[in-house]
C-alpha positions as CSV (number, residue, x, y, z in Angstrom):
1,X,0.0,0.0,0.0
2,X,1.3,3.4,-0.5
3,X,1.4,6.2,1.7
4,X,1.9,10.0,1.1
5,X,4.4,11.8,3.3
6,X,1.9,14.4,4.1
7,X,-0.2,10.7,5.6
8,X,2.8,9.6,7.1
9,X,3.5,13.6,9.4
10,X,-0.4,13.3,10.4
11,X,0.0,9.9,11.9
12,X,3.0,11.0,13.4
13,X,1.5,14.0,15.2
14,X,-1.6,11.7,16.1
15,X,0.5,9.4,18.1
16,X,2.5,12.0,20.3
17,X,-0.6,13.8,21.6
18,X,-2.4,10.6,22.5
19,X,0.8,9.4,24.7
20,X,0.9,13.2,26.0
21,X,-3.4,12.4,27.0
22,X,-2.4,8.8,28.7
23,X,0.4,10.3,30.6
24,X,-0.6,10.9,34.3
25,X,0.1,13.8,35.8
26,X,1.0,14.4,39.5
27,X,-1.5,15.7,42.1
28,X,0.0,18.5,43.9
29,X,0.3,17.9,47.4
30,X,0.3,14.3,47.4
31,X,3.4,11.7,47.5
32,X,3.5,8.2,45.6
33,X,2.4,5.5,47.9
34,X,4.6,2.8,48.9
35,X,3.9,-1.1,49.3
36,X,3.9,-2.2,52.6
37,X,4.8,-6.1,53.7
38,X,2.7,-8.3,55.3
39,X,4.3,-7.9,58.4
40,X,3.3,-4.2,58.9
41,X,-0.3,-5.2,57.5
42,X,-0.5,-7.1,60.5
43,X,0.9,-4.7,63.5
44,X,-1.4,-2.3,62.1
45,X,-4.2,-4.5,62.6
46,X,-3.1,-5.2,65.8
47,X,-3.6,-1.3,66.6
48,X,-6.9,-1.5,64.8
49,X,-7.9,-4.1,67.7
50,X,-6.2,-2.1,70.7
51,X,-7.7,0.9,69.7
52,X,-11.5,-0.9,69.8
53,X,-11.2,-2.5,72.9
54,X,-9.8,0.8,74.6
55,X,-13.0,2.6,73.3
56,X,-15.5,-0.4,74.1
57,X,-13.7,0.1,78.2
58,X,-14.4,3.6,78.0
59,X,-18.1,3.1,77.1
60,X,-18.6,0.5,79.6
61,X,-17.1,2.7,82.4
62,X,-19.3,5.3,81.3
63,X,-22.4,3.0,81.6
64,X,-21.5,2.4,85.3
65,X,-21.3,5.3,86.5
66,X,-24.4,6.6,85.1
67,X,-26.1,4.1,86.7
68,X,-24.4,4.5,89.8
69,X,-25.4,8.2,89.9
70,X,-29.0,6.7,89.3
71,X,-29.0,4.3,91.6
72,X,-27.6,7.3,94.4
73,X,-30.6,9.7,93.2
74,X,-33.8,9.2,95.9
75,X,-36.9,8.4,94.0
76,X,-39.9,10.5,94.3
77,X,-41.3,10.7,98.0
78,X,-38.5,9.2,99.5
79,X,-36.3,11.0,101.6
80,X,-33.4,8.2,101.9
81,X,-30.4,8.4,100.1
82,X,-28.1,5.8,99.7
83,X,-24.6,5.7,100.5
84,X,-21.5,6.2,97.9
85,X,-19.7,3.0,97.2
86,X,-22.9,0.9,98.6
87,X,-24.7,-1.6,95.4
88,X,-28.6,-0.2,95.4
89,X,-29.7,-4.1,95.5
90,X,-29.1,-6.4,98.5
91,X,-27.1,-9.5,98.9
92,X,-28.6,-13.1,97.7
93,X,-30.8,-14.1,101.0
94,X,-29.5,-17.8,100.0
95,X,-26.2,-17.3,101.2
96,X,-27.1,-16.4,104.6
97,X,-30.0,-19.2,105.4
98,X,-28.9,-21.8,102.9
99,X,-25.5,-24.1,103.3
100,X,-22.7,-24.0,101.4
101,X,-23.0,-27.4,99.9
102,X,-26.6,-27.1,99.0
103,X,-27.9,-28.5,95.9
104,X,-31.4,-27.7,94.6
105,X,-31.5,-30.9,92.0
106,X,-30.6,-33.9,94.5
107,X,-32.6,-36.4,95.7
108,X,-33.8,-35.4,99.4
109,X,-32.3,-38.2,101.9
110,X,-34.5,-39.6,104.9
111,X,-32.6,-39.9,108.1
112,X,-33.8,-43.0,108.7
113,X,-31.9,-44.5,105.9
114,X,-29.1,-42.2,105.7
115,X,-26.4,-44.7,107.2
116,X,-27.6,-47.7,104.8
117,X,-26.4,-45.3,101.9
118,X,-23.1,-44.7,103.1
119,X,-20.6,-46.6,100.9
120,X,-17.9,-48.1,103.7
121,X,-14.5,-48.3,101.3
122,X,-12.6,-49.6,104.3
123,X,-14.2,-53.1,104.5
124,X,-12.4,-55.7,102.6
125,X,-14.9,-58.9,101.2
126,X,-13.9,-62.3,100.7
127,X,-15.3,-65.1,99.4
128,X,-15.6,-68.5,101.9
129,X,-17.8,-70.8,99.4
130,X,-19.3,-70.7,96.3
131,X,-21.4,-74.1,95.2
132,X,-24.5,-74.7,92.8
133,X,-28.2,-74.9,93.4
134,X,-30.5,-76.9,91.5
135,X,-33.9,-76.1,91.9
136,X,-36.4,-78.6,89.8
137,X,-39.5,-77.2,88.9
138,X,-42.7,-77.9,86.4
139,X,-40.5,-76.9,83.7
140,X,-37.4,-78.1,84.3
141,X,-34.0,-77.9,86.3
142,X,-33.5,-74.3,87.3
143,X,-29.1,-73.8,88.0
144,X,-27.9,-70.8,90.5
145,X,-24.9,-70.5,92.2
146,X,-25.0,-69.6,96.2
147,X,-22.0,-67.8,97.6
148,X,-21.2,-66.7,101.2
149,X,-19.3,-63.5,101.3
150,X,-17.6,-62.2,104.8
151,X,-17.0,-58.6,104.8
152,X,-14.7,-56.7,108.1
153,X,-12.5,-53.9,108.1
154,X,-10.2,-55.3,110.6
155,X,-10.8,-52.8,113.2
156,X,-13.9,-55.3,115.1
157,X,-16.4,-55.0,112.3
158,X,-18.1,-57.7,111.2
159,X,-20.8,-58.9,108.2
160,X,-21.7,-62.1,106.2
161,X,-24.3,-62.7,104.2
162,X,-25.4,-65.4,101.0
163,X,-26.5,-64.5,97.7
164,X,-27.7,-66.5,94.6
165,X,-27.9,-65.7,91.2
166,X,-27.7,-67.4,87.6
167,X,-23.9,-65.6,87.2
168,X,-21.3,-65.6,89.9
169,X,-20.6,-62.2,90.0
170,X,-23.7,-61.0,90.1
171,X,-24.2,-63.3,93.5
172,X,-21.1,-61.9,95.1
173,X,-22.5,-58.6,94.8
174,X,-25.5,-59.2,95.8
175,X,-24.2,-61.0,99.0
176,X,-21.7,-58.2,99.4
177,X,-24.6,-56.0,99.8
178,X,-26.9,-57.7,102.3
179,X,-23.4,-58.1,104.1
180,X,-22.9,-54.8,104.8
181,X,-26.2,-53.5,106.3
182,X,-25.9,-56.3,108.6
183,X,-22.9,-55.3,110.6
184,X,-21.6,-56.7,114.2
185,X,-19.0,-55.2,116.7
186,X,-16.8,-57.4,118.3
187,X,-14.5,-56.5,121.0
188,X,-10.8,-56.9,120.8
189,X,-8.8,-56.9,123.9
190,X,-5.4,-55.5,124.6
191,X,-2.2,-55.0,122.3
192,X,-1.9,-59.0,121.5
193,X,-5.6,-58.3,119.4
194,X,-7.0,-61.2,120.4
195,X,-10.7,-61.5,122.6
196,X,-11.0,-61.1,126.1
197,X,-12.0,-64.9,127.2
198,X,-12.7,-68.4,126.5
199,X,-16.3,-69.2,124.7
200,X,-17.8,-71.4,122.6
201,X,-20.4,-70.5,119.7
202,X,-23.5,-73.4,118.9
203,X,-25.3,-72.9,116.1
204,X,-27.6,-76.1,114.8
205,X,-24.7,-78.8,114.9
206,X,-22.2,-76.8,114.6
207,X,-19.9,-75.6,117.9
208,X,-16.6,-73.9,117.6
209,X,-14.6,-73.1,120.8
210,X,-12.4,-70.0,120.6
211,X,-9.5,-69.5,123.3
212,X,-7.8,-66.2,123.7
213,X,-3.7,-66.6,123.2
214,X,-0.6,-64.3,123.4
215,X,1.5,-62.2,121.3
216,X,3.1,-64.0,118.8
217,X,1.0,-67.6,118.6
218,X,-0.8,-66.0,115.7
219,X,-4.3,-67.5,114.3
220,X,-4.5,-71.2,115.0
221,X,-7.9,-72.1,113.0
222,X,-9.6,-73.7,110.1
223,X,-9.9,-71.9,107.3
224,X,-13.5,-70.9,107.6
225,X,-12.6,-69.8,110.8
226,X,-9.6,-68.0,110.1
227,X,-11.5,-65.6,106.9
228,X,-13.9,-64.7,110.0
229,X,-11.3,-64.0,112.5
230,X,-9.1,-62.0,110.3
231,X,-11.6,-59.8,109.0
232,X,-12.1,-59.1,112.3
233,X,-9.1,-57.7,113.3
234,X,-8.1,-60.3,115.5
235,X,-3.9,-61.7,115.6
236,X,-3.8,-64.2,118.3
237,X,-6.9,-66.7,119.1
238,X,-6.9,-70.6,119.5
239,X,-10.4,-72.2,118.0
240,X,-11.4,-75.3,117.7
241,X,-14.0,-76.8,115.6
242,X,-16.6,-79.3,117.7
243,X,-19.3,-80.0,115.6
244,X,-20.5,-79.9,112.0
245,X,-17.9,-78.9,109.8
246,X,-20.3,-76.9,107.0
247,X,-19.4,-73.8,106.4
248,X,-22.7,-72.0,106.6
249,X,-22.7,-72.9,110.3
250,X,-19.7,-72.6,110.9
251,X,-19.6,-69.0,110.2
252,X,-22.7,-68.3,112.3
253,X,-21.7,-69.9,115.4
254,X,-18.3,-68.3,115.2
255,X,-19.4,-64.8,114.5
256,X,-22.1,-65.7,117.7
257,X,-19.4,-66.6,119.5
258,X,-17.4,-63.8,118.7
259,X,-20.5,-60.9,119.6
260,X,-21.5,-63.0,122.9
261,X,-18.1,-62.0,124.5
262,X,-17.6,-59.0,127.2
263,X,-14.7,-57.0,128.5
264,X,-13.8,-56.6,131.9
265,X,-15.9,-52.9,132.0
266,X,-19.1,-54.6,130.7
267,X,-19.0,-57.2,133.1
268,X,-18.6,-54.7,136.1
269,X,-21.4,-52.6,134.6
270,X,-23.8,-55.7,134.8
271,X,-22.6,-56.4,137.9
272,X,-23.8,-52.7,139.0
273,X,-27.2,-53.1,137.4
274,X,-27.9,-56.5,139.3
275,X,-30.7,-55.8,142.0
276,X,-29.5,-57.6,145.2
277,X,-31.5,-60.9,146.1
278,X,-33.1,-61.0,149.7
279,X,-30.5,-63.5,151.8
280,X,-32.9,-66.9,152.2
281,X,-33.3,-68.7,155.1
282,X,-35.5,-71.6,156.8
283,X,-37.3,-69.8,159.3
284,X,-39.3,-67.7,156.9
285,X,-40.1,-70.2,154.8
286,X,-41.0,-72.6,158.1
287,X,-43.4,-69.0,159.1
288,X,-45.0,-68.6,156.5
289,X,-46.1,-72.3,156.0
290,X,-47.2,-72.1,159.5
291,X,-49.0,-68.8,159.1
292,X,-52.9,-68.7,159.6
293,X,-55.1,-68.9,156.4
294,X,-57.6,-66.0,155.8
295,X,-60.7,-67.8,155.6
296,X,-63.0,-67.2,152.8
297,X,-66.5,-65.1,152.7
């Protein structure tokens, strides 16, 4: 294509004043700007958030004592003012009548039954027998398991009890239970911990004879006898079994045995209770055989 020169100087000039429109021009009074980092993006944030929180402060101090000064002006008809420093409402009434450990959602507790739910963590349970039950019935064989459980805390507490269930466990449990809110004290005498004297426990066939002994003869018993005894607290006792040798009975008559016997105190405190008997002699009785009889009307 061909082009004039006079073409050629118009495009020329065309060109120069449309860069010389494009170019920017600088605003007086005002300086490039300048990138900033992320760094300083994020202390300046940082002062955004001070700078809030100071002013959300100063607001909130502003709200209290405006209605602090409210609170101090006296209400129509009233002549009382209140004193500076003094909160216009009163104290909770709850902490003055109620206790400290008061809760509102328990269960209320009967006296009554207070002790029996008490869990004792002291007492220490062992297991003296465990054998199967059959019972037969219109439909068939029924299988449990019965366990006797003796429960003591080795300070002269004392509990045993049976349970029976279809599981084991479950009957240990169960007699565990039943053990412990059927407690007996027994006493133990001196520093050799054994019981103050000689005794022996019946129960159906079964008798066991227990014998106090001294430091260092330790427990010389059967081993029904010796689960009872140690649970009890007791170190040095002589026993000997005389009777039936089940176990069931065995436990009874020795924890009878065991509750039956008295220190010297309690013997002297009977001893102050006894009325005293009228002396007896022959001459009263020989008077009053020989005494008149009141005759009938």
């Amino acid at each position: 294509m061909f082009i004039l020169e006079e073409d050629k100087k118009e495009l020329e000039t065309a060109e120069e004043t449309s860069s010389e429109e494009t170019a920017v021009e600088p605003i007086p009074g005002k300086t490039k700007v300048e990138e900033t980092t992320p760094e300083e993006k994020v202390e300046d944030v940082k002062e955004e958030v001070k700078e809030e929180l100071k002013n959300k402060e100063a607001t909130v101090e502003k709200t209290k004592e405006d209605s602090s000064e409210e609170a101090l002006i006296p209400a129509q008809g009233d002549a009382k003012v209140e004193k500076k420093g003094v909160p216009h409402t009163s104290e909770p009434i709850a902490k003055e009548f109620l206790p400290g450990n008061f809760n509102p959602f328990a269960r209320p507790i009967n006296p009554r039954f207070a002790n029996r739910r008490k869990i004792e963590t002291d007492l220490e349970t062992r297991i003296v027998k465990v054998k199967r039950v059959i019972k037969t019935t219109k439909g068939g064989r029924r299988f449990k398991f019965s366990v006797l459980v003796v429960v003591g805390d080795k300070k002269g507490k004392l509990g045993y009890a049976i349970g029976k269930h279809i599981e084991i466990p479950e009957a240990i449990k169960k007699a565990e239970r039943a053990a412990k809110k059927n407690m007996y004290r027994i006493n133990i005498v001196g520093d050799q911990d054994t019981i103050p004297h000689e005794i022996i426990g019946h129960h159906g066939a079964a008798r066991v004879m227990l014998k106090p002994a001294k430091e260092g003869k330790g427990i010389i018993a059967a081993d029904v006898v010796r689960t009872v005894v140690e649970l009890a607290g007791i170190r040095n006792i002589y026993s000997k079994n005389l009777g039936s040798n089940t176990a069931h009975i065995i436990v009874h008559a020795t924890v009878k045995g065991l509750t039956q016997t008295k220190t010297k105190e309690q013997f002297e405190n009977l001893k102050a209770k006894m009325v005293p008997r009228k002396p007896f002699s022959f001459k009263l009785e020989a008077d009053k055989k020989n005494a008149p009889k009141k005759e009938a009307k």
